[in-house]
C-alpha positions in Angstrom: -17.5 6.0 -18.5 -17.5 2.4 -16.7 -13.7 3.0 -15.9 -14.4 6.5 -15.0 -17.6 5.7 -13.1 -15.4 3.0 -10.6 -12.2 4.8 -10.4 -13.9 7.7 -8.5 -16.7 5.1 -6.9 -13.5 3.6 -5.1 -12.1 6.7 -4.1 -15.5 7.5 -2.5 -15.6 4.3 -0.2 -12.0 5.1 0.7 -12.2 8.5 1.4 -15.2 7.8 3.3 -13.1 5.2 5.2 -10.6 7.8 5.7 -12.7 10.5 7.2 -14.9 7.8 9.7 -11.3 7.0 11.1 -10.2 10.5 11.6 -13.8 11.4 13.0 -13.2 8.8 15.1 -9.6 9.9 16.4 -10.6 13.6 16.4 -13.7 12.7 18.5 -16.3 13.8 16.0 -20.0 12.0 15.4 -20.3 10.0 12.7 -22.3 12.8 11.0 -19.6 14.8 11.4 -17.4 13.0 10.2 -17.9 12.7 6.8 -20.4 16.1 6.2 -18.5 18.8 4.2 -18.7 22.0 5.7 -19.1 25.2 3.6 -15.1 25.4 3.0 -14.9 21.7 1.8 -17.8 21.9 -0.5 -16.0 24.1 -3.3 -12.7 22.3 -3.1 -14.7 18.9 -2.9 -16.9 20.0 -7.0 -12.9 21.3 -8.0 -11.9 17.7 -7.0 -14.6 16.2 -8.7 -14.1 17.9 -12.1 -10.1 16.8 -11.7 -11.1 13.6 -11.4 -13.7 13.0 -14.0 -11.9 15.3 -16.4 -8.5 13.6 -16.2 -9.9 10.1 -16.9 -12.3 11.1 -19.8 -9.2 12.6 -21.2 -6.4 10.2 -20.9 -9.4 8.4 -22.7 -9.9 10.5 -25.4 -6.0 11.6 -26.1 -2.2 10.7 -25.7 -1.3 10.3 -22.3 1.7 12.1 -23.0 -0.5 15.1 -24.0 -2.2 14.9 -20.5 0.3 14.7 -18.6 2.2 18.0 -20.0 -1.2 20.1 -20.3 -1.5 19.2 -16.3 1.7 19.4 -15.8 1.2 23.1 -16.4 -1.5 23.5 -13.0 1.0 25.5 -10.7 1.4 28.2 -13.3 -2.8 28.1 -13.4 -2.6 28.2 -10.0 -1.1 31.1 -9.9 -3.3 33.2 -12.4 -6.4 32.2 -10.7 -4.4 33.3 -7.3 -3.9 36.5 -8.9 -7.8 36.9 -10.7 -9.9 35.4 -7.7 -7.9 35.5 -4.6 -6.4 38.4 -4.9 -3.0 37.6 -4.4 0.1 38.9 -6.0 2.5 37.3 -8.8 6.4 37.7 -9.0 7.1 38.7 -12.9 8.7 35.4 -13.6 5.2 33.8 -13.2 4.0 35.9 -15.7 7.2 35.6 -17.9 6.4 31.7 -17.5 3.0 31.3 -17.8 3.0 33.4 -21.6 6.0 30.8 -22.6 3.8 27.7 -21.5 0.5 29.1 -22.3 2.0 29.3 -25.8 3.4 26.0 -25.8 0.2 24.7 -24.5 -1.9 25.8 -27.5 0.3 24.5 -30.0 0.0 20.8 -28.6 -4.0 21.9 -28.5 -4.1 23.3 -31.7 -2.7 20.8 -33.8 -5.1 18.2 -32.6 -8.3 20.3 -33.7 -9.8 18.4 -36.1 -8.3 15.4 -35.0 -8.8 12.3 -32.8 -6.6 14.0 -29.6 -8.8 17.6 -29.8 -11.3 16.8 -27.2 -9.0 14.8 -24.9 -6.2 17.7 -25.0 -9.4 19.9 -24.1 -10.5 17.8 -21.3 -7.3 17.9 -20.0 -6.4 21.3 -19.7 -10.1 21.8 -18.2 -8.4 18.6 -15.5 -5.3 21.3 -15.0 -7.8 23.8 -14.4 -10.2 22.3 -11.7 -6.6 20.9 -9.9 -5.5 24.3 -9.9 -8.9 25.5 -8.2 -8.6 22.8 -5.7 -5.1 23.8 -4.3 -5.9 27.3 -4.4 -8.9 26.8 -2.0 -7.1 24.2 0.1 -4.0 27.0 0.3 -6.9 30.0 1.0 -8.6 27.8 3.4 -6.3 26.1 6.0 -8.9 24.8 8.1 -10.2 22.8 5.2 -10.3 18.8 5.6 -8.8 17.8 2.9 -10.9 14.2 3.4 -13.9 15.4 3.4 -13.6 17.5 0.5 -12.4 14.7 -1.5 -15.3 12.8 0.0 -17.9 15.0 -1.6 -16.4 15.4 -4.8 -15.9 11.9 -5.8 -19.1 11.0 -4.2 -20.7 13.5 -6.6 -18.7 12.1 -9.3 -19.8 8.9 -9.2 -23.4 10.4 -8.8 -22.9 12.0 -12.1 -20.8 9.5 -14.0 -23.5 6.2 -13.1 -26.2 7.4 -15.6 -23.7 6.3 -18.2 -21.5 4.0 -17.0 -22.0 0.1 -17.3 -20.9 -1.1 -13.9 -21.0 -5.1 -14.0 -19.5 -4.9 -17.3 -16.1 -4.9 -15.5 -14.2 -8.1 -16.1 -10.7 -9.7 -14.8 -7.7 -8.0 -14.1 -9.6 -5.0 -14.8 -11.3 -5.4 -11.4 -7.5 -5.5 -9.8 -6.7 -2.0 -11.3 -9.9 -0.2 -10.6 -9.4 -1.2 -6.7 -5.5 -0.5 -6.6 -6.4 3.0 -8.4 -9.5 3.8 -5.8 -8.2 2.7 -3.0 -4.1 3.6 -3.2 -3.0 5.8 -6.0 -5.8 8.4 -5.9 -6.2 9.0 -2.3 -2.8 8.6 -1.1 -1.5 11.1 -4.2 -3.9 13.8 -3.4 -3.1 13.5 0.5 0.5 13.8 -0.1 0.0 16.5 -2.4 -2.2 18.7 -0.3 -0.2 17.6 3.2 3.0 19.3 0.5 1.5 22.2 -0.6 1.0 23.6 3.4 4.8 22.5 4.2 6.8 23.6 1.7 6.6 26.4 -1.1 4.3 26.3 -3.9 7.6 26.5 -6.6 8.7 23.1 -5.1 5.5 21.7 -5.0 5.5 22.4 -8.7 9.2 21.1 -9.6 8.2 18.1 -8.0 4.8 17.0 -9.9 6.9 18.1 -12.9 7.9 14.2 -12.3 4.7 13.1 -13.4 4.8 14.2 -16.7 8.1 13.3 -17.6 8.2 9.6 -15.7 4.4 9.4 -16.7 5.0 9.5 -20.4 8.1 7.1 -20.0 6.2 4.5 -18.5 3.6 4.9 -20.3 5.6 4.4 -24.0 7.5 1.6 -22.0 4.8 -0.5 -21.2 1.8 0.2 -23.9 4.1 1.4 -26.8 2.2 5.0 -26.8 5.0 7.2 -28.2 3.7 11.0 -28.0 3.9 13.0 -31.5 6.7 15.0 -32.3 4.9 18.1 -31.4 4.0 17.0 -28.1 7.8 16.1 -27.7 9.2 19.2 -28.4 6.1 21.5 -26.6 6.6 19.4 -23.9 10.0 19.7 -23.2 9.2 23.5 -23.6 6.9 23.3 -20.8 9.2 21.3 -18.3 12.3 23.4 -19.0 9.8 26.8 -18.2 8.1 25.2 -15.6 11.8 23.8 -14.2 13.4 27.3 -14.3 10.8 29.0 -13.0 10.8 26.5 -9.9 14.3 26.7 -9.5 14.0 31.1 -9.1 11.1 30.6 -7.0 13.3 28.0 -4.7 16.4 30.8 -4.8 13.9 33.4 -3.7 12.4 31.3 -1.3 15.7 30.5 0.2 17.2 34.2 0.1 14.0 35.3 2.3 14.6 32.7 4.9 18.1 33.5 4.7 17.6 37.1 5.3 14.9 36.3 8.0 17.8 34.7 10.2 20.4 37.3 9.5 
């Protein structure tokens, strides 16, 4: 909870940096600046859960077996498009969401009872709140991205202080929780929402696809976590689903612009 508590403190100061700058630029009041309007404020709680939820479960579970359960959040995405905003689904989402849905449950499964069943849970409820995020972001163009982020880890560290032990931080530990809060968090979820406007969602997807696979590499390089065999093999499962399903969405993508020219 300490780790958890400071990761998403960090990211508030930062994003709160962020958005005084761009008030600033923009010509807004400080006020402004940094209050979430009624747009921001439900991407800024689906932010909040990603946050919180991702942490608490790389905590409680194989890294590996985070990484593939949210590796699964475009095909999320797209069932609560289809359930909440209404928009339609080409058959190869479906076809690909049963096939990783599947291969989802089986890494979940076999760690009921176990020491990985609450962080595989954790993480798919991560995927989840990621997926709500971009589909409000995507719904909601005139959302600021900064400000939603803003709220949400504000109101994480809000609920994560209670119990957290904050000056029980010590060393190199310090180092991390600063190069996480103030770099890899805000800068990721920038790039990844700047993305999602600029290109198509099924590229958006084939790309974060990276994390899982270079995110489990690393990981078993440097700490010696080596995911189970069914992780492995449900895993690969979801990246080759998730990679052909990407690439048809890309084809498509392409054969519409093409036809747009012509």
């Amino acid at each position: 909870m300490t780790a958890s508590f400071w990761r998403i403190g960090f990211l508030a100061v930062s994003t709160l940096i962020m958005a005084l700058l761009k008030g600033r630029y923009t010509g807004e009041g400080l006020v402004a600046s940094v209050m979430p309007g009624r747009h921001e404020i439900p991407a800024g709680l689906f932010f909040c859960g990603t946050t919180i939820f991702f942490i608490l479960s790389i905590r409680n579970t194989d890294a590996a077996n985070t990484l593939v359960i949210i590796a699964a959040t475009p095909l999320i995405a797209g069932i609560i498009g289809v359930l909440v905003f209404k928009r339609s689904q080409p058959m190869r989402t479906w076809g690909a969401s049963i096939v990783v849905f599947v291969a989802l449950a089986m890494i979940v499964g076999a760690g009921f009872g176990g020491e990985n069943a609450l962080g595989d849970v954790l993480a798919l409820c991560a995927a989840t709140c990621m997926a709500g995020f971009f589909n409000v972001i995507g719904a909601r163009p005139q959302i600021n991205e900064i400000k939603a982020m803003l709220f949400g880890s504000f109101l994480g560290a809000l609920i994560l202080l209670p119990a957290a032990s904050p000056f029980s931080v010590t060393g190199m530990d310090w180092l991390w929780l600063l190069i996480i809060g103030f770099w890899v968090l805000p800068v990721s979820f920038l790039f990844i929402s700047a993305g999602a406007r600029k290109i198509p969602a099924a590229e958006v997807g084939l790309i974060m696809l990276n994390e899982a696979i270079f995110g489990s590499f690393l990981v078993w390089l440097f700490i010696d976590e080596a995911p189970s065999q069914m992780t492995l093999v449900c895993g690969t499962i979801v990246i080759a689903t998730l990679m052909f399903h990407s690439f048809l969405g890309i084809r498509e993508s392409r054969r519409v612009r093409a036809r747009a020219v012509l």
